[in-house]
N, C-alpha and C positions, 0 to 999 in steps of 0.2 A: 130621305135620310133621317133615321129616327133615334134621336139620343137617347140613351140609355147606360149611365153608373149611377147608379142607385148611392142615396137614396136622394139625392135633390138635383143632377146633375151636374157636381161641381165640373170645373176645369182645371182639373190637375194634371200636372208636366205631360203622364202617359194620357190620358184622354184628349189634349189637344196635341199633341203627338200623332195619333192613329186619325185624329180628326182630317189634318194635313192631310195626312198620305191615302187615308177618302177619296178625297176630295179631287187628289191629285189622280188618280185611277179613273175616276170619274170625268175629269177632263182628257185626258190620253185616250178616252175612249169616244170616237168621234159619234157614237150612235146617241150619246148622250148631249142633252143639247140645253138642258135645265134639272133644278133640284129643288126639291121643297124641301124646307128643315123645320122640324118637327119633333118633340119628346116621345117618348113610351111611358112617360111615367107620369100618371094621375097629378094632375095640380102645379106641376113644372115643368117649364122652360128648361131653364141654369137658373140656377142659384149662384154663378157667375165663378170667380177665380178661388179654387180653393184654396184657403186661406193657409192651410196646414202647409202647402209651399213654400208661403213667407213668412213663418215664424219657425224661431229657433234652429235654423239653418244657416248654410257656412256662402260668403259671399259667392261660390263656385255655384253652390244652386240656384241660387237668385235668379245671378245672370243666363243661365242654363232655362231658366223657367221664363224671366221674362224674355229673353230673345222666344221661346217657341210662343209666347203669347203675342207680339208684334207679326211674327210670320203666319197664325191663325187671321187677324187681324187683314193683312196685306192680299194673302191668297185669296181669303173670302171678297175683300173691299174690291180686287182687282179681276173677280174670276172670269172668264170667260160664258160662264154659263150663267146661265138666269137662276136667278135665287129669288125663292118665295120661302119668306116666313110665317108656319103658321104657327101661331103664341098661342100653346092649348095649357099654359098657366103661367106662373110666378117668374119675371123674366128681368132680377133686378143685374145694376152693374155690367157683369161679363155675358149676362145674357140677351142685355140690353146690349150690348157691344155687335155680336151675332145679327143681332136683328135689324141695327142698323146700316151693316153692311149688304140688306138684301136689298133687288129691287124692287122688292114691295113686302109690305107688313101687313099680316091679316091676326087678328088677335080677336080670340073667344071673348064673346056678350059673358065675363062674372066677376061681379065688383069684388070678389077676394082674390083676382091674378091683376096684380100691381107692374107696371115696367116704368127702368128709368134708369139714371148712373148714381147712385146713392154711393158713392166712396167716402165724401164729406163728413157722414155721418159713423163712417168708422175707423175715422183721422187720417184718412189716405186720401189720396187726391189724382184724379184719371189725368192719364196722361196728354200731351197734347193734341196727337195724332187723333185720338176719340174724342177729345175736346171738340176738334174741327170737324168730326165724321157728325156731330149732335149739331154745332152752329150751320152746318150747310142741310141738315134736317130739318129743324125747326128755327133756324135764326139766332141770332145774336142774341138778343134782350131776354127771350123763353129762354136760352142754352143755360147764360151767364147766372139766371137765378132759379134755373133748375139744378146745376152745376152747384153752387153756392149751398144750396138749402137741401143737397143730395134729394129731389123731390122724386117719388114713386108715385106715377098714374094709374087710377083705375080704369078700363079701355075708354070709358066714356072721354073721360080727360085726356087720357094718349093721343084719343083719334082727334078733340078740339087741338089742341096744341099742333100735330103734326108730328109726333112719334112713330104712330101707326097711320097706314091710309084706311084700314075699313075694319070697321065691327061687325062681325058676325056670330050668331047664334053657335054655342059651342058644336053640337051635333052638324052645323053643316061646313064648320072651317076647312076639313080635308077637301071635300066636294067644291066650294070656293076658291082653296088654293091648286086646286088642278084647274078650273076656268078661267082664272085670273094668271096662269103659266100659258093655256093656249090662246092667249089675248096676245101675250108679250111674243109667242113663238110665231105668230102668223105674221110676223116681220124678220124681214131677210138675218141672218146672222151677224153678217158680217156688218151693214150697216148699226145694227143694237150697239155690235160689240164695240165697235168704232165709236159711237158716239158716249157709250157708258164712259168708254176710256179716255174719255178726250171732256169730258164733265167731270170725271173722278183723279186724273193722273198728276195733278198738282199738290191734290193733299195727300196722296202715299208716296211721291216723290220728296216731300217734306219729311217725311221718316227714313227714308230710304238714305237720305244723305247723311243723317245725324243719328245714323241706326243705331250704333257704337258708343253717343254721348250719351244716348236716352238709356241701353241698358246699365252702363255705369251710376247714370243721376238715380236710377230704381235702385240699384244697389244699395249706392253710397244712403239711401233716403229711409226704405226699409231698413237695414240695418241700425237703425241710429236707436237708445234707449227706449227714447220716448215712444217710440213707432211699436217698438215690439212689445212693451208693455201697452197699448193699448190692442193689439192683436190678441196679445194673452187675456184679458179681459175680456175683449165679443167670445175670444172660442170658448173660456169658463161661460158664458152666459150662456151660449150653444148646447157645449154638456149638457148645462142645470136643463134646456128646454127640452133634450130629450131624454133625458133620465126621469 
């Protein structure tokens, strides 16, 4: 599955919208048994949750945007199918989000594609559920002061830390992430599935229950002055960077 809205891959309302209903086709379809996720576009990943959703809109869109961002989150975290990520660039935030929901992360050898949850740095703050999808990734002590310092890794550092499980040469990550799917596939299904589910169903059960308070606290939190004026600031910076 190859992303593609130009030009950074954001994830806006319709793009993780159709991403879902992928996804969901793809599961319904029993000949389908795994999925590699992958850009089309030179140099990035996602550029993570576009931002133009949470600024200057009405509490009905918020909630509307974050509820399909929790359920992209959920479906992916909880899939039935085996998910390989291959990182063939820039994979901050929501892209970092994606990536940690696979079970296994292969990201391109070039010290200019950074991954990581960099919210902190644009006065927003990731949610729980991603909080816990990073601390059960890399641990506690790395989460809490990568979390803190919104830190972005270069693969080298992704793959020390435990972001990513392997570095590979950009020209051979596709060819990688098909070897490393028929690693995972020459084990029975239904055992994988079972055990994915039974390591992972605690912390989507953690959102599942308090689905409702989470889209409200995003509401009530985006919404507030201070939040939208600094959104309006990163996007004028955005502008100026591509103008």
């Amino acid at each position: 599955m190859k992303f593609k809205n130009p030009p950074v891959n954001s994830l806006s309302l319709e793009f993780l919208t159709e991403f879902v209903i992928s996804l969901e086709k793809l599961e319904n379809e029993k000949t389908f048994r795994g999925v590699i996720l992958t850009s089309d576009l030179p140099g990035i990943f996602s550029a993570g949750l576009d931002l133009r959703e949470m600024y200057g809109r009405n509490p009905a869109h918020y909630a509307e945007f974050w509820k399909a961002v929790q359920e992209l989150w959920l479906r992916l975290y909880m899939s039935k199918l085996m998910l390989v990520s291959a990182i063939n660039g820039a994979s901050p935030a929501g892209g970092c989000l994606i990536a940690l929901t696979s079970d296994y992360r292969i990201m391109a050898d070039n010290p200019k594609y950074t991954i990581g949850l960099n919210e902190s740095l644009l006065g927003i703050v990731a949610p729980f559920w991603l909080k816990d999808t990073f601390v059960n990734t890399i641990g506690h002590r790395a989460a809490e002061r990568a979390l803190q310092l919104g830190m972005l890794f270069p693969p080298a550092e992704a793959l020390k830390v435990g972001v990513v499980d392997e570095v590979v040469p950009e020209d051979q990550i596709h060819s990688k992430a098909r070897s490393v799917m028929a690693q995972w596939l020459a084990i029975p299904d239904h055992s994988r599935q079972l055990t994915k589910s039974m390591m992972r169903k605690a912390t989507a059960d953690n959102l599942i229950k308090q689905r409702e308070a989470d889209i409200q606290n995003f509401v009530s939190f985006i919404s507030r002055d201070s939040i939208q004026k600094s959104l309006h600031v990163y996007l004028e910076k955005l502008k100026q960077k591509r103008g």
